[in-house]
C-alpha positions as CSV (number, residue, x, y, z in Angstrom):
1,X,81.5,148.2,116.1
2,X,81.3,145.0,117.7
3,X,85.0,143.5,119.6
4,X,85.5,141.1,116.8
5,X,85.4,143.8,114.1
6,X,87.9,146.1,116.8
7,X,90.1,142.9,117.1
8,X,90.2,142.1,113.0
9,X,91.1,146.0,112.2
10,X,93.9,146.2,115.1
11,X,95.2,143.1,113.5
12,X,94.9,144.5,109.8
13,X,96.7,147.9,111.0
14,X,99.3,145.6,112.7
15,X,99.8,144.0,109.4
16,X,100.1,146.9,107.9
17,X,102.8,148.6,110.4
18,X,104.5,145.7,109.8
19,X,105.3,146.7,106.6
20,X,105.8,150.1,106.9
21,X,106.1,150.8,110.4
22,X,106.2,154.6,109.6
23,X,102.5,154.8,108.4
24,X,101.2,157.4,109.8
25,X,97.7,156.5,108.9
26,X,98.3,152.7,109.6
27,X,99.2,154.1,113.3
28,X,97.1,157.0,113.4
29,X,93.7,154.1,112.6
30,X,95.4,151.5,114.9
31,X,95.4,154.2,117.5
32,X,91.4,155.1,117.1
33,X,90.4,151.4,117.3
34,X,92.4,150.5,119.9
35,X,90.8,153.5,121.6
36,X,87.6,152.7,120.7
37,X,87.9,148.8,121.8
38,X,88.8,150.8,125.6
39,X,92.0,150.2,125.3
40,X,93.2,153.0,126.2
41,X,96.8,152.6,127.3
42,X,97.5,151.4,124.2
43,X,95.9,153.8,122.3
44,X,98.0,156.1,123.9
45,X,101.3,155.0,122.7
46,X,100.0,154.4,119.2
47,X,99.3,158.5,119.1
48,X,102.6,159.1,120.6
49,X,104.8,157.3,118.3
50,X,102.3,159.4,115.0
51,X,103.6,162.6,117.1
52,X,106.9,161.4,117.3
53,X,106.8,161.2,113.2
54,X,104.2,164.3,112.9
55,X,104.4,166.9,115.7
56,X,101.7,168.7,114.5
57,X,99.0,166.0,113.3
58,X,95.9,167.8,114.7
59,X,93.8,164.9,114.6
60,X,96.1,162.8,116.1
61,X,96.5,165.3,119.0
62,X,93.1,165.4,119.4
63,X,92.9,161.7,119.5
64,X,95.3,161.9,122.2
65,X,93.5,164.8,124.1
66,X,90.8,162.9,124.2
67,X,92.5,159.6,125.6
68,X,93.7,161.4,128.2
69,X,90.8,162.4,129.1
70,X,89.5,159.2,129.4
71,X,92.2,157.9,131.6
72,X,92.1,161.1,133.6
73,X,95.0,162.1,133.0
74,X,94.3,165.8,133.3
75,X,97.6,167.4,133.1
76,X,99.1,165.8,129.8
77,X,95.0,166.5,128.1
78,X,95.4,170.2,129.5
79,X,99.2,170.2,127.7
80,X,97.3,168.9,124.0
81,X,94.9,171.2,124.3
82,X,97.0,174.1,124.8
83,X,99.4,172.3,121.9
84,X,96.3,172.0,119.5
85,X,94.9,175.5,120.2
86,X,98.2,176.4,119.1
87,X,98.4,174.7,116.1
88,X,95.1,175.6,115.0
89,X,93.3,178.8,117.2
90,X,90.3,177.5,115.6
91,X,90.3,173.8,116.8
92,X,86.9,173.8,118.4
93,X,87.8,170.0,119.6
94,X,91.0,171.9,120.8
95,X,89.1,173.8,123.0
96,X,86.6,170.9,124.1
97,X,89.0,169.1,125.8
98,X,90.8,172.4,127.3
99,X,87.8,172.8,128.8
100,X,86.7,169.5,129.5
101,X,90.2,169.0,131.7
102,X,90.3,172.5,133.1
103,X,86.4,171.5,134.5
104,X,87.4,168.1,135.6
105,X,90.2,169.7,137.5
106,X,87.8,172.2,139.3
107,X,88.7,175.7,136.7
108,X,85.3,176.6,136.1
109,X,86.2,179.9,134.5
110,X,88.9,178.5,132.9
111,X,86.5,175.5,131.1
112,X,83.8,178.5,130.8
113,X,86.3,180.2,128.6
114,X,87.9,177.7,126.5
115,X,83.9,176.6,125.5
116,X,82.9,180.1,125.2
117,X,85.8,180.2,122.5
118,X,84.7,177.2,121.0
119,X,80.6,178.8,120.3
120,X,82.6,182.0,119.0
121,X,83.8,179.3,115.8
122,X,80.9,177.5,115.9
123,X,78.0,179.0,117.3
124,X,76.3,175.7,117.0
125,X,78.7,173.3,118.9
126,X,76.0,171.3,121.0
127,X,78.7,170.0,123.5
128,X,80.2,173.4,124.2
129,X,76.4,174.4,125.0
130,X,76.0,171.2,127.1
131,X,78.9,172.1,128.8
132,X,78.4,175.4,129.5
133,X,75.0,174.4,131.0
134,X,76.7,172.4,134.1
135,X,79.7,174.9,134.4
136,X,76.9,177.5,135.0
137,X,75.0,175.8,137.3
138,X,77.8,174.3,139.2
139,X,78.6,178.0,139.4
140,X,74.8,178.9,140.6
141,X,74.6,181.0,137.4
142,X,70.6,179.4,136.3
143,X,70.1,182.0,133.7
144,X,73.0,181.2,132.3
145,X,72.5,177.4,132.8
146,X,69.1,177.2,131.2
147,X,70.2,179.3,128.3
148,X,72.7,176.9,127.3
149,X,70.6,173.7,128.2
150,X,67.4,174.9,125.5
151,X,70.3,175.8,122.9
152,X,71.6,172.2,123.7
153,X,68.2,170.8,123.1
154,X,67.5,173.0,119.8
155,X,70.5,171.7,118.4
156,X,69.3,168.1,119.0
157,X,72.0,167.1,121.8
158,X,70.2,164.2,123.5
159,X,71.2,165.0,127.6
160,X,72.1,161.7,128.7
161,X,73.5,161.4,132.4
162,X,76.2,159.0,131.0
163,X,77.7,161.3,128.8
164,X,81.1,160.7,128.8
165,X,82.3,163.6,130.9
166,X,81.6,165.0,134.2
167,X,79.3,167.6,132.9
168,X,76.7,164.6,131.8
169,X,74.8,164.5,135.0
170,X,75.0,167.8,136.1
171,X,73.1,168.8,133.1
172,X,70.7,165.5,133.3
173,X,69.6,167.3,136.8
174,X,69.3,170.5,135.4
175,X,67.2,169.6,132.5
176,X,64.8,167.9,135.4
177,X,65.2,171.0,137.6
178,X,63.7,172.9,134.4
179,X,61.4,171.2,133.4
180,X,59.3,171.1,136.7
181,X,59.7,174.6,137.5
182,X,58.3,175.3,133.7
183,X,55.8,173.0,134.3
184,X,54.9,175.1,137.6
185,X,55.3,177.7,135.7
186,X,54.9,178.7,131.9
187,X,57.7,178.0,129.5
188,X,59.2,181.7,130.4
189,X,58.7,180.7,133.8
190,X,55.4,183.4,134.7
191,X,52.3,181.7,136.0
């Protein structure tokens, strides 16, 4: 969406909350394009005052989760994770950003879990592969690493060294890393 279309929907939600300032999906949609316009800060506050109405709005924790991520805020996105796990034990988002701030704050085993939780509801969850893949070889784990890098790609995940995480480029370098030593080697890595 381009900044004028971000910039006419935060108006129209602003409209909107002016009549109802309650509206939990005025504010909830305010929130998300606020968010999505990087304004972040803002975002924040709009996701707050949903809670404030709805404690336990799962998407609008997860909108939250994922804002503090983005701000690196890594305490308050580890606190709604843990909140939206508990809410919903089978929030696989839930568990991407417990992970995602438990691995930005160094817990490898602790992000390794919380993603391993996530494949156990969906076994297909590309980002939880993708994930898993740089926790792995941060950890020097390679079998482990390429496993979850070829699931990544069979699930059509494009590895991108910008993705929006810290695990982005760590996997970028391990897909390189692969691919030479298969192309030293055959595919299952025998000459």
């Amino acid at each position: 969406m381009q900044k004028g279309r971000f910039d006419e929907a935060i108006a129209a939600f602003r409209r909107a909350l002016k009549i109802d300032p309650g509206e939990v999906a005025a504010l909830t949609n305010l929130g998300i394009a606020l968010r999505q316009s990087g304004r972040i800060d803002e975002a924040i506050v709009q996701f707050r005052k949903v809670l404030s109405i709805k404690p336990d709005d799962e998407e609008s924790h997860i909108h939250l989760g994922e804002s503090y991520l983005s701000r690196g805020m890594l305490e308050e996105a580890v606190g709604e994770g843990r909140h939206l796990v508990r809410i919903n034990p089978r929030s696989v988002v839930g568990r991407l950003v417990l992970g995602e701030a438990y691995f930005r704050k160094g817990g490898l085993d602790q992000a390794i879990l919380e993603w391993k939780k996530a494949l156990e509801i969906n076994p297909r969850e590309a980002r939880a592969h993708h994930n898993l893949a740089a926790a792995y070889y941060l950890k020097k784990e390679y079998g482990q690493a390429v496993r979850h890098l070829d699931r990544t790609l069979a699930l059509g995940f494009k590895v991108n060294p910008s993705f929006p995480n810290r695990s982005g480029p760590i996997v970028h370098r391990l897909l390189n890393e692969t691919r030479v030593f298969r192309g030293l080697r055959g595919r299952d890595g025998t000459r």
